[in-house]
C-alpha positions in Angstrom: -0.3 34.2 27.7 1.9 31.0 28.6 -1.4 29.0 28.4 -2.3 30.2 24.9 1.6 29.8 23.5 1.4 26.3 24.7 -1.9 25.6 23.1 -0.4 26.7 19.8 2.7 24.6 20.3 0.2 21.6 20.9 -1.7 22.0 17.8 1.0 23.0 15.9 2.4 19.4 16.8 -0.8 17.7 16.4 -0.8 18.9 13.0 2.6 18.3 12.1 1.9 14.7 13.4 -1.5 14.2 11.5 0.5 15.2 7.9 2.4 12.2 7.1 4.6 11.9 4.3 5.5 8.3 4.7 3.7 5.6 4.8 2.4 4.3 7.9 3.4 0.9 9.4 0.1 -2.1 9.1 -1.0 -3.6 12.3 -1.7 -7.0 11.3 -4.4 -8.3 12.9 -5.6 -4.3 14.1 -5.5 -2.5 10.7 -8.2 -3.4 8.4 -8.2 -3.2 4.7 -10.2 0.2 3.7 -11.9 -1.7 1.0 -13.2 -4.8 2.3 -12.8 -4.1 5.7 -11.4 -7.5 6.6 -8.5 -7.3 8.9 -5.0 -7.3 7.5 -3.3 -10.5 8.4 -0.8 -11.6 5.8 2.8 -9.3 6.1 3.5 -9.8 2.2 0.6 -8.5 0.2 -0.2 -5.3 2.1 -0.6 -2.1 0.3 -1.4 1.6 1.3 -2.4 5.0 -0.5 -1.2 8.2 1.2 -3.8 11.2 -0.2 -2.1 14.5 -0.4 -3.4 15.7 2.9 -1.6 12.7 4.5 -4.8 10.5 4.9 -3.4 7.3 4.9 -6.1 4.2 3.5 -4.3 0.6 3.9 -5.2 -3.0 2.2 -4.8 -6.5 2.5 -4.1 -7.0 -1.3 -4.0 -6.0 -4.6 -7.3 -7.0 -5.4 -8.6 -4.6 -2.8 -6.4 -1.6 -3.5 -7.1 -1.9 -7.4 -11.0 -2.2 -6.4 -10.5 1.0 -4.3 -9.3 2.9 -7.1 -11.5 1.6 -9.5 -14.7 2.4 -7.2 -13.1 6.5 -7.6 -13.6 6.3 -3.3 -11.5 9.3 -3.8 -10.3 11.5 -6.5 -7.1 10.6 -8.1 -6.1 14.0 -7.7 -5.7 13.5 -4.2 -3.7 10.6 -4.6 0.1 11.7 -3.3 1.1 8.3 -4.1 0.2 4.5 -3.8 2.4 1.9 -1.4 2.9 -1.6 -2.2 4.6 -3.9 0.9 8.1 -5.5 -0.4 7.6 -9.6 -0.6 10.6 -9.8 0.3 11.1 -7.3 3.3 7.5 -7.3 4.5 8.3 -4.1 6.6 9.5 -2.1 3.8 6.9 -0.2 1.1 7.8 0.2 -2.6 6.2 3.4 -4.7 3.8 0.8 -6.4 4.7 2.5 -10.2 8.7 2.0 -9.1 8.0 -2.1 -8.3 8.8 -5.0 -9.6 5.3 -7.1 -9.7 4.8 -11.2 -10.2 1.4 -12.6 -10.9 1.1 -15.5 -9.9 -1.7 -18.4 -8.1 0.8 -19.9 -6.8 1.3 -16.9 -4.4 -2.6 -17.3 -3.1 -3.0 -13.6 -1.8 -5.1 -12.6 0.8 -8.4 -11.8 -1.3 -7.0 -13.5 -4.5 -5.2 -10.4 -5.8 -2.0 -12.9 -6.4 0.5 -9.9 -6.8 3.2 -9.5 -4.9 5.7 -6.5 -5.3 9.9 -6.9 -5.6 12.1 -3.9 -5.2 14.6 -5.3 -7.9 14.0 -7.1 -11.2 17.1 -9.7 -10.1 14.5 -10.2 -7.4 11.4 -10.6 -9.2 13.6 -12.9 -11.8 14.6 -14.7 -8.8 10.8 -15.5 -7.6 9.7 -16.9 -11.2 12.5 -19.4 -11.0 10.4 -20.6 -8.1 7.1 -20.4 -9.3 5.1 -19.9 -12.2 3.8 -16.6 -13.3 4.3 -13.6 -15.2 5.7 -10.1 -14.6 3.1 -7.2 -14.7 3.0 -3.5 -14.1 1.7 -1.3 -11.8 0.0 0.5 -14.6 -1.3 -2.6 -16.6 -3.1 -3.7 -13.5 -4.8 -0.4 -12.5 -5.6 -0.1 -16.4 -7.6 -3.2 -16.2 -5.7 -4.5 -19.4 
């Protein structure tokens, strides 16, 4: 009986474990991007999307997340909510529909994407002092317009 109460307090864990809720922290130079499947090297661009059952798929760029969604790889549905790393504090995520985003080529993304996401408007207001561009939304960009 001990053996099978501590096989249920293992599994129990594992499952806890395997449910996320946050976003999980990219590797760079282990993680790859789930779209093109390059390896994620650059700390500022990075982006992940956390599925309801706690899958986590992670990307090197906006380009690649926006072609992710755009391909319907999985159903929106599932979609508990989409990540974008903070330029600014590379180890922190913004809720991509809550961020502050500058387009710019200056910024020369990853895979061309040239987004990068601000967790304040004095920050993004900040970054266009430095370099040309112009502020976009989350849901301009995944609109395609």
């Amino acid at each position: 009986m001990k053996k099978i109460n501590s096989l249920i307090a293992i599994l129990f864990t594992l499952v806890l474990v395997s449910c996320s809720t946050e976003p999980e922290p990219i590797v760079l130079g282990k993680d790859a991007c789930s779209f093109c499947k390059m390896g994620i090297a650059d700390k500022n661009f990075g982006a992940e999307i956390m599925t309801n059952k706690g899958k986590v798929f992670k990307f090197d760029d906006m380009h690649c997340v926006i072609g992710f969604l755009k391909a319907n790889t999985i159903n929106n549905n599932d979609i508990k909510e989409t990540y974008l790393v903070n330029y600014n504090e590379p180890h922190d995520f913004l809720i991509a529909s809550k961020a502050f985003l500058l387009k710019s080529e200056d910024l020369k993304s990853p895979m061309g994407g040239n987004v990068a996401a601000f967790s304040t408007d004095k920050e993004l207001q900040e970054a266009l002092q430095k370099m040309p561009g112009e502020a976009v939304t989350w849901a301009s960009l995944t609109s395609g317009d």
